[in-house]
Phi, psi and omega in degrees: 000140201267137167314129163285174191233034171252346205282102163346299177286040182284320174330321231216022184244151188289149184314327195248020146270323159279347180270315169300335191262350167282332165293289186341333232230300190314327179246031157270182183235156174307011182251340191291340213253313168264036154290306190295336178266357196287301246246310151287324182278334158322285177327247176007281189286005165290316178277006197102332205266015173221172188215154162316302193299320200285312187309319245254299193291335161304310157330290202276020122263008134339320165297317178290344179278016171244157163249198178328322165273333163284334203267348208251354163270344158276335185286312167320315192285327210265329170299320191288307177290347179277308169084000000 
């Protein structure tokens, strides 16, 4: 079963348990990245452990670090996954 990347022990997973689940990632193309992230913040609010409000807050902080065009591409991201 594949580790969410939401999954309480993430904390607690070793550098290369993460560098392997970052290659995983690192050789999709952008629509596999966001199927997959759609497809986990589902899961995730199903089971409880994400929210809007969380999306939201992630959001804003995020934002004064990005610029315009990254910030009208999260705001994109964030319409498609709230749903």
């Amino acid at each position: 079963m594949k580790k969410s990347l939401f999954d309480k022990k993430t904390d607690s997973q070793s550098p290369e348990e993460l560098e392997k689940i970052i290659n995983q990632y690192s050789k999709k193309d952008k629509s596999e990245l966001f199927s997959d992230l759609k497809t986990i913040t589902e899961n995730e609010k199903k089971n409880g452990n994400l929210s809007d409000a969380q999306l939201e807050e992630v959001s804003k902080n995020l934002m004064p670090m990005l610029n315009p065009s990254q910030q009208r591409k999260l705001k994109d991201i964030l319409s498609q996954i709230k749903g």
